[in-house]
C-alpha positions, 0 to 999 in steps of 0.5 A: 105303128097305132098311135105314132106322133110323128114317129117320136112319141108313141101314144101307145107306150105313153098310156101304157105309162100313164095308166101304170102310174096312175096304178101306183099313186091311187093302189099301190102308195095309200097300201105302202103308206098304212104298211109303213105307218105301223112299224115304229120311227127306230126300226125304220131307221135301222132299215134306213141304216141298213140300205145305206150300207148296202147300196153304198157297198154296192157303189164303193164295189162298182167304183173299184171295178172300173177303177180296176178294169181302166188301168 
């Protein structure tokens, strides 16, 4: 493979990686942070509220099924 260090690290992936990171904290963040710092402190805390739930419904869901599936 181009770019193999060894055969552990290929530098390929690492740039790939690297530049898609690069993306996200210079694009990505500054236009998710001006979309952010429009809504109002309450409404992001009722979507804060929200995803908790969901995601600890989510959690209390797969916490059941292996607790089913192991007996």
């Amino acid at each position: 493979m181009l770019l193999s260090i060894d055969g552990r690290v290929c530098l390929e992936g690492l740039m790939i990686f690297g530049i898609g990171g690069l993306f996200f904290i210079y694009i990505i963040a500054p236009k998710m942070d001006d979309l952010l710092t429009r809504f109002s402190s309450k409404s992001k805390i009722i979507v804060c509220v929200f995803y908790l739930l969901y995601f600890s419904e989510i959690l209390y869901t797969c916490l059941l099924l292996l607790t089913w599936a192991s007996e």
